[in-house]
C-alpha positions, 0 to 999 in steps of 0.5 A: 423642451416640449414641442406644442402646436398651435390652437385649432380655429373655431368652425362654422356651420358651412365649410371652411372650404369654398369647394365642394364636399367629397361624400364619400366615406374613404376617398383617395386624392391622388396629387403627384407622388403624393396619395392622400388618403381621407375619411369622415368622422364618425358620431363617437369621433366627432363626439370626442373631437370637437370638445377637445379642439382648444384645451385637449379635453380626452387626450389620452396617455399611458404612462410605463416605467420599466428597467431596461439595458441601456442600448434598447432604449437608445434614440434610433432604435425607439426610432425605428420601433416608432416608424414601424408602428406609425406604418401600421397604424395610419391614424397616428400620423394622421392630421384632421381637416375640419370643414364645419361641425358636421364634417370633420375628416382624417386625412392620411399622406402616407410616408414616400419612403422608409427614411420619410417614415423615420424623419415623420417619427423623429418629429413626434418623438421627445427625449426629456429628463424627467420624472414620471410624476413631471411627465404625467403633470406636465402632459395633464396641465400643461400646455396641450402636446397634441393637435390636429397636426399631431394625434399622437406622440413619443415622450422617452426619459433618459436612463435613471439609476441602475438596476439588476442586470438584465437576462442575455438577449435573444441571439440572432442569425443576421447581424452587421458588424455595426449592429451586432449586439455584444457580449458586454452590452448583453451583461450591461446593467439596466437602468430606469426608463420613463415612457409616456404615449400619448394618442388623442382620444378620437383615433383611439380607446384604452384597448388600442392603447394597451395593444399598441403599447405591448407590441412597441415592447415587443418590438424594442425588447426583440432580440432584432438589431437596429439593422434588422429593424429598419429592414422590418420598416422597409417591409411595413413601408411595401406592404401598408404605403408603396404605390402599387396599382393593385393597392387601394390606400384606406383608414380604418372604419368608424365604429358606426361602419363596422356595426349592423345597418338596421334597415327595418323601421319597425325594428329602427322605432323600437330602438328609439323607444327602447334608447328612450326608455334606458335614458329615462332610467338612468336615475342619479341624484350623488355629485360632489361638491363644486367649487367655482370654476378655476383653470383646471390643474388634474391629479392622479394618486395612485396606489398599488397592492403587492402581489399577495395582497392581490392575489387575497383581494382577486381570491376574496373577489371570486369566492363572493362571485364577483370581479374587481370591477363590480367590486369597485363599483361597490366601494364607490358606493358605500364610501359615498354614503358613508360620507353623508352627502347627498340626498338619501333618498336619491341612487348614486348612478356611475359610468363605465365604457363598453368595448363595443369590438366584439360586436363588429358584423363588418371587416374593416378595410384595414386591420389596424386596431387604432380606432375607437369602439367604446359605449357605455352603461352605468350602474346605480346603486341606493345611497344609504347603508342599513344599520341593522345589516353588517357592513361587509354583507351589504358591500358584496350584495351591491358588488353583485348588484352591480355584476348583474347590472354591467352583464345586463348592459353587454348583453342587452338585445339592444346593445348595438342600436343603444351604442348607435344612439349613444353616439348620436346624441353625444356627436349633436351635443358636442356639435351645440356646445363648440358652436357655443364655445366658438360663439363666446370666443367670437364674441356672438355667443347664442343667446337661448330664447326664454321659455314661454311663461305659459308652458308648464314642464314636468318635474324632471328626473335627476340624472347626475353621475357621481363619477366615471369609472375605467375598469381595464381588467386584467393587463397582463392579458395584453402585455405578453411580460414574456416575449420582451425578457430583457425588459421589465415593465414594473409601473403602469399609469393612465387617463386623459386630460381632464376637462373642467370638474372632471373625474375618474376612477381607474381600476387594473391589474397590472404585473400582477398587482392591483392598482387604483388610482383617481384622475381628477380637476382638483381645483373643480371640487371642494377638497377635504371632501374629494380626500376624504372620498379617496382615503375612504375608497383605500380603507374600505379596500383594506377592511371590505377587499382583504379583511 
């Protein structure tokens, strides 16, 4: 049975804690045999924290089924492989402190020794019997698994029923005769496997997840023994958490803290103006219809393209000067409008995120990549379809439209001081909506003063989203199939819980074939029209992508 945490109290606007606030950045508290090691959320953090405090909105999960042997996947070697990675990356077993919206810290006690890192494990680790479907579903619409005690954990099925037997594994030189793989467990026929790895949002994005999850499979498909691997935790342990006086314990930076200080006000007013004029921009008009607000209960169909049709569509894609992100882009575009719902006359606008990694100027003090570094940018495309133009020729022209509009948000000269004021502005509305929800919950919810009858507002812009979109690329450039032979990594399913009317498209490739899939509050939108939009997105990838 699964194990939940606790609701996190509501907060107020001075701290929590009658001491005095430490400022700064990293700090180390030093408690007998007990290093605690602290650091202040930054803007993107706290903008995915607060909104998740009561129902988990943005936690994260990466679904991976896979054929293994048996004895890969027993209890003490996830275990061990568990440990490791919790040692290397320290905001997995981190828990947060919050003083008030303001102030918001991760805080760090580091495992006091190996075994203390393997009880730490074993504590965010469950084995269910279960489906991937019942994973996913509970994790989605269940009661909320993480907390701010627990940022991350471990759900592992059992083995399910049999598959081909798997290839011999790695040999090693340094085995025990308790730990010695044999022959016959080399030749055991391998089975299905279920594993869900689940991460708050706030600790992390979908490039950290994926990394995460090829070098947990490295790690379990290794040719090591389990001695070998609690000998690989020992020395994680000495080099990331032993107390040494020349070691100085840190988290990794807040994104804010790893990109460029702008010092010059002429260039700071620019940005602002600049931020300003992007937002005035983002003009949107296409929502789906709501429904009135339920419980939210998230769904994620999923479909997935065989080899060779992937091979056609990526073919298709390249020979049109497009990737299969602009492309999707696109679809969304034109099944929307072929609907027919909305105002003509307004653009369809649509998000996606920004690996903001490669901007980095400043080296993190420690080099884990759990951490979170995502912009964002959209794309707006017309919401109509001419007659007179054949179908597939208007579909590649906005395919292009949107290529030329996701490069020109990557390599806008103003990317970085964009990001930084995305942040901000984000991080401030999340402040004032859980000083909302908290005011509702304590009963003083703030009531917002009627406007002044003699102030007289210009008409305002629309700017509404039809949707978000996930476009993680080629997978197989992260998941090195190769360096774990005896594992077969087959299905792969991702997202977050949603908040209410919710939704997102995801788009990858994955053992090299294309998967869709839409994540989204079923009870927040009308339904014939939400399936009638995804039974559109397949039949213009069959008709547009292959035809």
């Amino acid at each position: 049975m699964a194990s939940y945490a606790p609701p996190t109290p509501t907060l107020s606007d001075t701290s929590l804690d009658e001491s005095p606030v430490v400022p700064d950045v990293q700090t180390v508290l030093e408690k007998p045999h007990l290093p605690l090691v602290e650091r202040r959320m930054g803007n993107s953090e706290l903008s995915f924290f607060l909104p998740s405090r009561a129902n988990g909105v943005n936690d994260m999960y990466l679904h991976l089924g896979f054929d293994a042997p048996e004895q890969l996947v027993r209890r003490a070697r996830v275990r061990a492989v568990w440990a490791i990675l919790r040692v290397r990356h320290p905001l997995l077993a981190s828990k947060v402190i919050a003083h008030n919206y303001e102030d918001v810290r991760f805080m760090y006690t580091p495992p006091l020794s190996p075994e203390d890192a393997l009880l730490d494990a074993e504590t965010n680790i469950e084995h269910r019997d279960a489906s991937k479907d019942e994973l996913i579903d509970a994790y989605l619409n269940g009661k909320r698994t993480l907390s701010n005690e627990r940022l991350s954990y471990l759900v592992v099925s059992p083995c399910g029923a049999p598959s081909l037997p798997s290839p011999p594994l790695t040999p090693t030189h340094t085995t025990t005769p308790e730990t010695t793989v044999t022959a016959e467990e080399r030749l055991e026929t391998t089975c299905h496997h279920d594993i869900l790895i689940c991460a708050a949002h706030f600790i992390g994005d979908g490039m950290a997840l994926h990394q995460f999850a090829n070098d947990f499979f490295e790690l379990l498909g290794s040719g090591k023994t389990q001695h070998e691997l609690e000998g690989q935790l020992r020395d994680e342990w000495v080099k990331h958490c032993s107390p040494s006086p020349d070691k100085t314990l840190v988290l990794p930076n807040a994104m804010e803290d790893n990109l460029p200080i702008e010092t010059n006000r002429f260039r700071c007013a620019a940005g602002k103006v600049d931020f300003s004029i992007s937002q005035r921009k983002a003009i949107g008009g296409q929502t789906f219809p709501r429904k009135p607000m339920q419980a939210v209960h998230t769904i994620v169909p999923t479909v997935s393209y065989d080899k060779d049709r992937t091979k056609a569509i990526l073919k298709r894609c390249k020979a049109n000067g497009v990737s299969i992100s602009a492309a999707l882009f696109a679809i969304c575009n034109i099944v929307w409008a072929q609907l027919g719902n909305g105002q003509r006359d307004l653009p369809t606008l649509m998000y996606s995120a920004l690996n903001i990694r490669p901007f980095f100027t400043v080296k993190s003090p420690h080099d884990s990549y759990w951490f979170l570094a995502v912009g964002y940018f959209t794309v707006i495309l017309p919401n109509f379809i001419p007659r007179s133009v054949e179908l597939s020729s208007i579909f590649w022209h906005r395919a292009r439209i949107a290529k030329e509009q996701s490069t020109r948000a990557v390599k806008n000269p103003m990317v970085i001081s964009r990001c930084q004021s995305t942040a901000e502005q984000r991080a401030q509305n999340a402040r004032v909506w859980a000083k909302k929800d908290d005011g509702k919950e304590d009963g003083t919810s703030i009531v917002t003063p009627p406007a002044s009858q003699t102030v007289v507002h210009a008409p305002r812009t629309p700017t509404s989203a039809l949707m978000g979109l996930s476009l993680l690329g080629n997978l197989d450039g992260i998941y090195r199939h190769a360096s774990f032979p005896a594992i077969q990594l087959h299905t792969l399913t991702t997202g977050s819980r949603q908040r209410q009317g919710g939704m997102v498209l995801f788009g990858y490739t994955f053992a090299g074939k294309l998967w869709i899939s839409l994540g989204y509050d079923e009870n927040g939108f009308e339904k014939e029209v939400v399936e009638r939009f995804w039974e559109g997105i397949l039949q213009a990838t069959d008709e547009l992508l292959m035809g």
